[in-house]
C-alpha positions in Angstrom: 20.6 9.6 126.9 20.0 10.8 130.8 21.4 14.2 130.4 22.2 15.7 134.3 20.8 18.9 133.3 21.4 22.1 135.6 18.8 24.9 134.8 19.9 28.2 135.1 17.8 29.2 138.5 20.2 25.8 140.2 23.5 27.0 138.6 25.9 29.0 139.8 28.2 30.3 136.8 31.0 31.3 139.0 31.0 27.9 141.0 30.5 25.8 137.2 33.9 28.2 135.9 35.6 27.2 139.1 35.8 23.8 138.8 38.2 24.6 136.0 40.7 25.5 138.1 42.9 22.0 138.3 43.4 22.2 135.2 44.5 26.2 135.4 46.4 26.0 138.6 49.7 25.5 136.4 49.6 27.9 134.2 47.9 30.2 136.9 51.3 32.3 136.6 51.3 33.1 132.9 47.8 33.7 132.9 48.1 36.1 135.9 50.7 37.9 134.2 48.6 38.2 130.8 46.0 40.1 133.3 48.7 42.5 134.1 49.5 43.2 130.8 46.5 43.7 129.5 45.3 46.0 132.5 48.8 48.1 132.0 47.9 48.2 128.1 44.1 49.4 129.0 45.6 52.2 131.7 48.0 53.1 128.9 45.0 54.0 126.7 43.3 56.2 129.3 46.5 58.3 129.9 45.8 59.5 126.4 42.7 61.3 127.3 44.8 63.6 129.6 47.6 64.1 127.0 44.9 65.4 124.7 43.7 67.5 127.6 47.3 69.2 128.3 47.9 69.9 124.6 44.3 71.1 124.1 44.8 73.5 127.6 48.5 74.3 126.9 50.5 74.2 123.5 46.9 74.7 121.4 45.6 77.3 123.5 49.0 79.4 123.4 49.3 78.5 120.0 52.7 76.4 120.4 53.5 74.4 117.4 56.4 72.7 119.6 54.7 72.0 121.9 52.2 70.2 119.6 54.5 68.4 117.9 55.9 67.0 121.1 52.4 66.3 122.1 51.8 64.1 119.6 55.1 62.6 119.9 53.4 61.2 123.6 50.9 60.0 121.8 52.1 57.8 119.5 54.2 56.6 121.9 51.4 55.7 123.9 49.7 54.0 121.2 52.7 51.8 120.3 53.1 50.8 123.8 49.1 49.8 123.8 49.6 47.6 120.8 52.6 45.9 121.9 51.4 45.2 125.4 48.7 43.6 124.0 50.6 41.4 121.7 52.6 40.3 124.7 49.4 39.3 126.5 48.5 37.5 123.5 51.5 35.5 123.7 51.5 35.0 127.2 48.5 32.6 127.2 48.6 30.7 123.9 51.0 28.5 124.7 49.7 27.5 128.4 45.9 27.2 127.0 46.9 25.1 124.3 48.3 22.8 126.9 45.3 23.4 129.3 42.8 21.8 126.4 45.3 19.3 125.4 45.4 18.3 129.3 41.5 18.3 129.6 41.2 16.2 126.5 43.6 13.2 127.7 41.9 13.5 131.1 38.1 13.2 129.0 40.2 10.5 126.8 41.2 8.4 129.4 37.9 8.6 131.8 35.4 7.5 128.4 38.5 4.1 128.4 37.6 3.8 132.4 33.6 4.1 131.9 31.6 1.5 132.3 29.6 -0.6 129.0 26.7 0.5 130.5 27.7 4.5 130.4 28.7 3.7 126.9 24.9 1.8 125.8 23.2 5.2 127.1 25.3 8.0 125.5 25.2 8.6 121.9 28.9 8.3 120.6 28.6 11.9 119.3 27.7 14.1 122.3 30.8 12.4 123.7 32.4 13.5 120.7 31.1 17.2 120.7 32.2 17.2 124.3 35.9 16.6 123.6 35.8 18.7 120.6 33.5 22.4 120.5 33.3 22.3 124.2 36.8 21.8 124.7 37.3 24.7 122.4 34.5 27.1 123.6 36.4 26.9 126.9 40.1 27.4 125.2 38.4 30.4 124.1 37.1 31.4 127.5 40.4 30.9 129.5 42.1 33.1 126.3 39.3 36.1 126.2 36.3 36.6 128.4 38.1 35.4 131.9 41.3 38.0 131.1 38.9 41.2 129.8 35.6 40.8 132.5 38.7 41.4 134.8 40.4 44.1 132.3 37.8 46.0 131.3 36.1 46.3 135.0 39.4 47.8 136.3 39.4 50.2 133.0 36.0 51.3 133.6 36.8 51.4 137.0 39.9 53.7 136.4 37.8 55.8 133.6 35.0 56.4 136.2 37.6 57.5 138.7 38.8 59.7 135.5 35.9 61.6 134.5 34.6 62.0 138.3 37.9 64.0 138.7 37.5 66.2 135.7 33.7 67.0 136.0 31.8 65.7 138.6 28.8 66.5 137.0 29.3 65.0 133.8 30.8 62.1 135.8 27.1 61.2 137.2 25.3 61.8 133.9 27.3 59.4 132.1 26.9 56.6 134.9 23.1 57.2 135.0 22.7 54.1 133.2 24.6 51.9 134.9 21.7 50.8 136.9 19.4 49.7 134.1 22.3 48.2 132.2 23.5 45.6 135.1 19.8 44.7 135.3 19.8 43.9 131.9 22.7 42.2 131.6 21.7 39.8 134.9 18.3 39.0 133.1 20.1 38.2 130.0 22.3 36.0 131.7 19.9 33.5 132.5 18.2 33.6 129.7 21.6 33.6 127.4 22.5 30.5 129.4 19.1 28.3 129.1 19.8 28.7 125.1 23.6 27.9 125.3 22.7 24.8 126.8 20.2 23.9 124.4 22.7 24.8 121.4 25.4 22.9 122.2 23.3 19.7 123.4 21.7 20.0 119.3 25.2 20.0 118.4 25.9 16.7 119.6 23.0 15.5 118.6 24.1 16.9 114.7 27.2 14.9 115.3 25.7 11.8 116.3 23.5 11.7 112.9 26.6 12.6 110.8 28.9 9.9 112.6 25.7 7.3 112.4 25.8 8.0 108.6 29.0 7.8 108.0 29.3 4.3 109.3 25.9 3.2 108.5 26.6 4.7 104.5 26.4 1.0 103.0 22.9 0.6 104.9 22.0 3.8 103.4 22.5 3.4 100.3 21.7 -0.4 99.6 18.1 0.5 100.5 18.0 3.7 99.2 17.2 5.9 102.4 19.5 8.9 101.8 16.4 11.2 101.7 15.1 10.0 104.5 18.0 10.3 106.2 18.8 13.9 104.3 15.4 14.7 105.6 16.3 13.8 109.4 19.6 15.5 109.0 17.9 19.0 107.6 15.3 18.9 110.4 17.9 18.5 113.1 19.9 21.6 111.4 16.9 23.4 111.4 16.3 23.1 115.0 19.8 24.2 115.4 20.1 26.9 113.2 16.7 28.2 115.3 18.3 28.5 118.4 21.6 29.8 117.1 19.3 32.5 115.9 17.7 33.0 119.4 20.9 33.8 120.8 21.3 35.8 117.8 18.3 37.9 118.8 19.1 37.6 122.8 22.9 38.9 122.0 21.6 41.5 119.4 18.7 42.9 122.3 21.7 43.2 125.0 23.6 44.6 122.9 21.5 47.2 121.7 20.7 48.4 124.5 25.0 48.4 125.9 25.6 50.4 123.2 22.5 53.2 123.1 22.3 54.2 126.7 25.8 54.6 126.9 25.5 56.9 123.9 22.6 58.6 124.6 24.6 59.4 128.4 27.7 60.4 126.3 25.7 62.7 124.1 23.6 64.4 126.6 27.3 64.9 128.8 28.5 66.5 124.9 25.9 69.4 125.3 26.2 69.7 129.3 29.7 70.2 128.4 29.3 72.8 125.4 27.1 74.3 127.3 29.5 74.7 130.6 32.8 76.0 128.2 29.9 78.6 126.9 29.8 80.0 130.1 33.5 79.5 130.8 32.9 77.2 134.2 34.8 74.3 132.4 38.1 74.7 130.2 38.2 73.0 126.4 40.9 70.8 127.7 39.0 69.1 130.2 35.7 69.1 127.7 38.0 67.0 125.6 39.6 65.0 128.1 36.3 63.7 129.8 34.9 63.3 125.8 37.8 61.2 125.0 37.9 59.5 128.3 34.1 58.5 128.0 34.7 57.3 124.3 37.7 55.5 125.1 35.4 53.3 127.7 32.9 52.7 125.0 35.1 49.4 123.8 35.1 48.1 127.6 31.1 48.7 128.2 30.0 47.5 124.5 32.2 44.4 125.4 29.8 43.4 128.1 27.4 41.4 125.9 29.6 39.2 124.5 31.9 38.4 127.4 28.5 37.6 129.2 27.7 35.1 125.8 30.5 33.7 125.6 31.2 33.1 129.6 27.9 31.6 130.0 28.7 29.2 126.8 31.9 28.4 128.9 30.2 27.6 131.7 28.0 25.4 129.7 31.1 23.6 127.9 32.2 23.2 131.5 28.4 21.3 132.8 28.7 19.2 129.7 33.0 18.3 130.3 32.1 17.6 134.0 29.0 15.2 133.1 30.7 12.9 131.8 34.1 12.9 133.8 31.6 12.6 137.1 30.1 9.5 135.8 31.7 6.9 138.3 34.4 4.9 136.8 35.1 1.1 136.8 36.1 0.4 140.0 39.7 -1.3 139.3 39.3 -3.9 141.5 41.9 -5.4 143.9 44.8 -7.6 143.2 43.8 -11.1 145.1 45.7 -12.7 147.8 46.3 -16.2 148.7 43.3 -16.5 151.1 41.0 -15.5 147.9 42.4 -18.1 146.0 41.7 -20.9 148.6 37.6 -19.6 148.6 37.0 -22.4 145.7 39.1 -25.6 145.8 37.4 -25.9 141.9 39.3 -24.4 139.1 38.0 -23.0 135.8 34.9 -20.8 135.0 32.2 -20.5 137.7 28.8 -18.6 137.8 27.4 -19.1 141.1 23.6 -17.5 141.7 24.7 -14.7 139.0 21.7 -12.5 138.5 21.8 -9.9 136.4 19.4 -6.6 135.6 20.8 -3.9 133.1 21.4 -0.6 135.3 18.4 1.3 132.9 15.9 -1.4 132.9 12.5 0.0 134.2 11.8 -0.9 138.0 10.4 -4.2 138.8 11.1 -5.4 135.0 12.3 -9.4 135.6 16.2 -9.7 135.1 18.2 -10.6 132.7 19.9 -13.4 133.8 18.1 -15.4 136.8 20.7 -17.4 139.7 22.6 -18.7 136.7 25.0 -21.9 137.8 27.6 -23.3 135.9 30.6 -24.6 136.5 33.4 -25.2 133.5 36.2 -27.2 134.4 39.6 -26.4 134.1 41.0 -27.4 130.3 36.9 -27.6 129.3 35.1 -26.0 126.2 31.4 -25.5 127.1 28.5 -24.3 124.4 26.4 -21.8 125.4 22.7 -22.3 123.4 19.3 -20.4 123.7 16.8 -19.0 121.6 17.2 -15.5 120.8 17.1 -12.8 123.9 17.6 -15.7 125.9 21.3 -13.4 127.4 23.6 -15.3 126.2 25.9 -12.7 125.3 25.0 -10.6 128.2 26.2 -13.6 130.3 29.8 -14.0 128.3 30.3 -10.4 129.0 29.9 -10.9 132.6 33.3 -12.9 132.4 35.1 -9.6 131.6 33.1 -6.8 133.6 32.3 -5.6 130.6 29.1 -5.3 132.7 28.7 -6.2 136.6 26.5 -8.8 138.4 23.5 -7.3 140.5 24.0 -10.7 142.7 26.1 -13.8 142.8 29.7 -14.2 141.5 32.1 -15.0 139.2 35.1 -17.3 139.8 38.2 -18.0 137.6 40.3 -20.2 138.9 38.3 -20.2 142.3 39.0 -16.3 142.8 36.5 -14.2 142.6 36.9 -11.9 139.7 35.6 -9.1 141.5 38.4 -9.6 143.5 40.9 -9.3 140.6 41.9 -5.8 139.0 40.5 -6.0 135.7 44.0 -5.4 134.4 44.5 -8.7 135.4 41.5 -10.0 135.1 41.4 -9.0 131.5 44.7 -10.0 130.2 43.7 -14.3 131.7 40.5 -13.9 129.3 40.1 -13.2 126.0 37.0 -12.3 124.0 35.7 -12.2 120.5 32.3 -11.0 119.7 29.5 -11.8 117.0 30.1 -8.4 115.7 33.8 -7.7 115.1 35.3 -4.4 115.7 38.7 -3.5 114.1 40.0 -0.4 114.4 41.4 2.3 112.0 45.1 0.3 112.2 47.1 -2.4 110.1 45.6 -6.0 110.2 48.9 -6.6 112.3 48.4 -4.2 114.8 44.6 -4.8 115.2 45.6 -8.4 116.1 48.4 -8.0 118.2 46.2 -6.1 120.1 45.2 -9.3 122.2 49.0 -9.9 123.1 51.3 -8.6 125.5 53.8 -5.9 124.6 56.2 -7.7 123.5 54.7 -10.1 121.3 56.0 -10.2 117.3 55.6 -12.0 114.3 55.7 -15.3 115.1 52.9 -15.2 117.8 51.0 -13.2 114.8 51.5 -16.1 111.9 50.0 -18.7 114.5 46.9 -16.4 115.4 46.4 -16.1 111.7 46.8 -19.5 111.3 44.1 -20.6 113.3 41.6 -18.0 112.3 42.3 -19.4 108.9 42.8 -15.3 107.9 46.0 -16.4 105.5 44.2 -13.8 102.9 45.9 -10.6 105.3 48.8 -11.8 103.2 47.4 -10.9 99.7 46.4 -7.6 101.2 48.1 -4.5 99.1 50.9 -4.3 101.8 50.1 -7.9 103.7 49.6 -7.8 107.6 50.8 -3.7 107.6 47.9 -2.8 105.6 45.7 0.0 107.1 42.2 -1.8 107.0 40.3 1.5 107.8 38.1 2.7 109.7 35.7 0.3 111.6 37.5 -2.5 108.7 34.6 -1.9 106.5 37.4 -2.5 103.9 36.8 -6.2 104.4 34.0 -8.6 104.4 32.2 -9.5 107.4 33.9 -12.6 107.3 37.6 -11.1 107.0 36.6 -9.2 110.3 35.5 -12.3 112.1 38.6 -13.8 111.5 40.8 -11.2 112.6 38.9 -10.8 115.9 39.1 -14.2 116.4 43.0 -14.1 115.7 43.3 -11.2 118.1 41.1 -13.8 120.4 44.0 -15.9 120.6 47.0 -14.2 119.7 47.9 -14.4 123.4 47.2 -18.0 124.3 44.6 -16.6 126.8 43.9 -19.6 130.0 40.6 -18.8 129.6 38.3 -17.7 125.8 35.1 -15.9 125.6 33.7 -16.4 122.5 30.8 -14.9 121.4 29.1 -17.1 118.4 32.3 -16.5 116.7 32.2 -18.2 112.9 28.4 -16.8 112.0 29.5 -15.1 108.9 31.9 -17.6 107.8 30.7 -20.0 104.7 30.9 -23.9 105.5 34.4 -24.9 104.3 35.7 -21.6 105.9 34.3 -22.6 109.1 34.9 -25.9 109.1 39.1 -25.2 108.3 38.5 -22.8 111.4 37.1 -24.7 113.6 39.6 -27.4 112.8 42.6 -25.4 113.8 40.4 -24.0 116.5 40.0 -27.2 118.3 44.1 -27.7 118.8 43.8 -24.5 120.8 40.4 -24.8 122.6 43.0 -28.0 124.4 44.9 -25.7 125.8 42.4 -23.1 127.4 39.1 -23.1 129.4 36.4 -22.0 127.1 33.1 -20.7 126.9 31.6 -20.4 123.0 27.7 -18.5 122.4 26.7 -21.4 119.5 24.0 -21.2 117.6 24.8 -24.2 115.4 25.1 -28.0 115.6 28.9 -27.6 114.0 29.9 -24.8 116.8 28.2 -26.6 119.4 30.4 -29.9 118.0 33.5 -27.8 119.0 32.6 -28.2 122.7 33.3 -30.5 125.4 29.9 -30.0 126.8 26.6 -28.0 126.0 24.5 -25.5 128.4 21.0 -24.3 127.4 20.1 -20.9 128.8 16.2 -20.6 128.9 14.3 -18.0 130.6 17.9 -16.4 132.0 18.2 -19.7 133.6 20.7 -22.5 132.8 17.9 -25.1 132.0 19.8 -28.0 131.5 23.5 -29.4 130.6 24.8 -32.0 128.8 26.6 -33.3 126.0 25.5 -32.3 122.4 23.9 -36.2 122.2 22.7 -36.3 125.7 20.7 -33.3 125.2 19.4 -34.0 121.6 17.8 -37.8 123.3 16.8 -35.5 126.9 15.7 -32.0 126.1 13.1 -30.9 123.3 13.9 -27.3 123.7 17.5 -28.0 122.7 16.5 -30.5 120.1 14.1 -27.6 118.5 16.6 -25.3 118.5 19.5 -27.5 116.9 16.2 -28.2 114.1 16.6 -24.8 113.0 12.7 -25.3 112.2 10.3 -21.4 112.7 9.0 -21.3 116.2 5.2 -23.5 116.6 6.6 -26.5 114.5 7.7 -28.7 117.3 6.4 -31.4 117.7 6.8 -34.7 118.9 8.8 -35.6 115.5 10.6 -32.5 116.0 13.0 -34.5 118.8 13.6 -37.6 116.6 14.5 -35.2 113.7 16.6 -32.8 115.3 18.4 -35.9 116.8 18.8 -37.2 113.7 20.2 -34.2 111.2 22.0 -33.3 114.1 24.0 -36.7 114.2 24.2 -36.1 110.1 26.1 -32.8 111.1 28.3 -34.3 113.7 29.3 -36.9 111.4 29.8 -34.4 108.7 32.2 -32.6 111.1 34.1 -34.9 112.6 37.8 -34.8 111.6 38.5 -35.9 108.4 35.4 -35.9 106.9 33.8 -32.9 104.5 32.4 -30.3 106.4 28.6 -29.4 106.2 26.4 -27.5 108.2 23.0 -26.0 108.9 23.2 -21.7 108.3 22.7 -20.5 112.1 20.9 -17.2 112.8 22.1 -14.0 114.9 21.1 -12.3 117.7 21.0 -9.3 120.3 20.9 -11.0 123.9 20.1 -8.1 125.5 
């Protein structure tokens, strides 16, 4: 997958977090005002050093037990208000952020919808899914924490600074004498911190995409025995990232260490300047304690610094990885035709006119898929689509929906140019069913009625199961509202076919797309579906990938695609007596056994097969074979 990677010299943290901010902008208020708190609540804390410093100077000294008491009094009042300020600031942003992920996650939601077939080919379903999961949560986390406290505890150690300057000037310095070597540290960790972030949460989505694979692929696994294997790839992928969890481990442990010591080692050395001063009675107890207390109550705000720094750079991360994907360039949505569109091809139907086509990651110079590819089908016509395997035959049916875009030439329906057609519309005049059926994790009626307009019901669903000859959704547990789960691997292969194909043409498309359609049907299933299929293949313009003499029968008229060429047309006879290629591959005989009895044969077993499959007569057919066009 082409990963746009940013390296830590190239990125700018700041400018990465910023591009957040659409999404922040309306809850900028609430968030704002969680700030506030929070700094009040911090300010609240350092008042408490100079309550200790008036009791220690005043009612201790003069030995007032009032005094003291009311002292302490202060102090817990202090601490109350610190805890519930807090808690307010708490409850100020969870709410708003919840809604801020929520929003981001439609937004990623709807772009993946809007993305291109060819975005989806390249990117492994589970970085996408690691993107609008742990990313989307690393940065709920952000927006919560980090952003509110790098601003909360800078103004506290801002305020404390000012604090313990004003007590002791002295002191004040020796306890800021690392500062220096601690923001150097904390810059060189943050490139390195961010380097490994990156790296983390990329293994992450790469542990998701094995898990998802095996999931779905768990019948594969298991009918050949290859859970070790696969336990194996698994382990070695958590290894690697159980390795770099463990160098940030080490990276956050180093910064860390050193936050915490020189601070210390500063406070500690200020301790015995200080002793030493009250000695000599140049600095009162009072102040000794306040600066102490002052200093320690800092120590939260400075040790903070590490992790704020992790976990903002793992933001910023999140954000790279959210903003990959919603830069990739949608489908463009086209434009609704106008008259003058429509009058650019007097000839109705399905057109390919000089459509070449090269897959957007094929290697430069590599020949193209699909060479100046002419066809014409007429209006109310069903045309076969035949070639050998790889030949792009289903690369060229999912041209008809922009499922992928031509490099050159065009597409008409109807004489309008499809690119000329938002695919809204585009998409709701053709229908498509595909070799390999995807249902989704819905009721067998609602994956159907998927191919129909809003308000279509039962009636338009008993016909579409009708002519997929998919009665059996009756004699499901709970009929057509059974749940057939995820990816319906609850039902044969067959079962699936026939629901696509009944979501196909649930909504009487003008124009069908169907992509070698009845493979994994047996013979008398197929031929009861092709029966019924024929009744509605009159009443729309169809093109059907075939790869056997009974599907090819369906059609009006046959096309050979050869070397991403359409090398000849004709009807299923013409062709058989004409063309040797298409008499080969109706033979069904191994590539290298043509010869010049392979012509005569073909013609004849496929004249068996028609006769076999013309209405009325028993069905019978030779099994077909699958393929990958692309």
């Amino acid at each position: 997958m082409p990963r746009q990677r940013v390296t830590p010299k190239d990125r700018s943290t700041v400018r990465t977090l910023l591009r957040l901010w659409p999404y922040v902008r309306p809850v900028r208020a609430r968030l704002l005002t969680a700030a506030f708190v929070a700094t009040v609540a911090s300010c609240v804390g350092l008042v408490i050093p100079l309550v200790l410093k008036w009791m220690v100077d005043g009612p201790v000294a003069r030995r007032d037990p009032a005094g003291v008491w009311t002292g302490a009094l202060y102090l817990l009042l202090l601490g109350i208000a610190e805890a519930l300020l807090f808690g307010i600031r708490r409850w100020l942003v969870a709410r708003p952020l919840s809604r801020v992920e929520a929003d981001m996650r439609a937004d990623l939601y709807r772009h993946l919808q809007r993305l291109p077939v060819a975005f989806h080919d390249r990117w492994p379903s589970g970085q996408l899914l690691s993107r609008g999961t742990t990313d989307l949560m690393l940065l709920r986390m952000f927006l919560a924490f980090p952003l509110t406290f790098l601003l909360v505890n800078g103004v506290t150690i801002l305020i404390g600074v000012i604090i313990m300057l004003g007590q002791d000037w002295t002191l004040g310095l020796v306890v800021l004498g690392p500062a220096v070597p601690v923001m150097w540290l904390c810059v060189v960790f943050e490139g390195r911190y961010a380097e490994v972030a990156r790296l983390a949460q990329d293994q992450v989505g790469d542990l998701t995409t094995v898990v998802e694979e095996s999931v779905l692929g768990i019948r594969i696994i298991k009918g050949f025995g290859r859970h070790r294997s696969q336990a194996r790839a698994f382990k070695e992928l958590s290894r690697k990232l159980r390795a770099t969890e463990l160098r940030k481990a080490r990276l956050l442990a180093a910064i860390w260490a050193v936050i915490v010591t020189l601070p210390e080692v500063a406070i500690g050395a200020a301790l015995v300047l200080g002793a030493v001063q009250v000695a000599d009675g140049d600095l009162s107890t009072g102040t000794l304690v306040a600066f102490l207390s002052t200093a320690l109550a800092l120590r939260w705000p400075v040790d903070s610094i590490g992790f704020l720094l992790a976990m903002t750079q793992e933001a910023a991360t999140a954000t790279e990885r959210y903003f990959e994907v919603m830069d990739a360039e949608p489908e463009d949505p086209g434009t609704t035709g106008t008259a003058a569109d429509a009058a650019e091809d007097t000839h109705g139907g399905l057109r390919f006119e000089g459509v070449t086509f090269h897959y957007p990651d094929a290697p430069p110079g590599s020949p193209p898929v699909l060479d100046r590819v002419d066809l014409h089908i007429r209006p109310g016509e069903s045309m076969a689509l035949v070639g050998a395997t790889g030949s792009g035959k289903t690369t060229l049916t999912a041209l008809v929906p922009r499922l992928h875009e031509v490099s050159s030439g065009r597409i008409t329906v109807d004489g309008r140019d499809i690119t000329a057609m938002s695919r809204e519309e585009l998409r709701s005049r053709v229908a498509v069913a595909f070799e390999e059926p995807t249902l989704f994790s819905a009721s067998v009626a609602e994956n159907v009625l998927m191919g129909a307009g809003e308000d279509a019901g039962e009636p338009e669903l008993e016909r579409a199961l009708t002519v997929a000859q998919a009665a059996f959704a009756h004699t499901l547990p709970q009929g057509t509202r059974t749940e057939v789960g995820e990816q319906g691997l609850s039902l044969s292969g067959g079962q699936r076919q026939r629901l696509a194909l009944a979501r196909a043409v649930v909504g009487r498309p003008g124009f069908l797309v169907l992509d070698d359609p009845l493979s994994a049907l047996d013979v008398h299933t197929e031929a009861a579906v092709e029966a019924a299929l024929r009744r509605v293949l009159t009443e729309t313009t169809a093109l059907i990938v075939a790869h056997r003499s009974s599907t090819v029968l369906l059609a009006d008229r046959v096309a050979l695609l050869s070397g991403g060429r359409i090398a000849a047309v004709g009807t299923h006879h013409e062709l058989l007596r004409t063309n040797a290629e298409y008499a080969h591959l109706m033979s069904g005989e191994p590539s290298g056994e043509a010869s010049g009895s392979a012509l005569a044969g073909a013609s004849k077993d496929a004249s068996r097969n028609a006769s076999r499959n013309a209405p009325g007569n028993a069905p019978g057919n030779a099994p077909g074979k699958k393929e990958d066009d692309r």
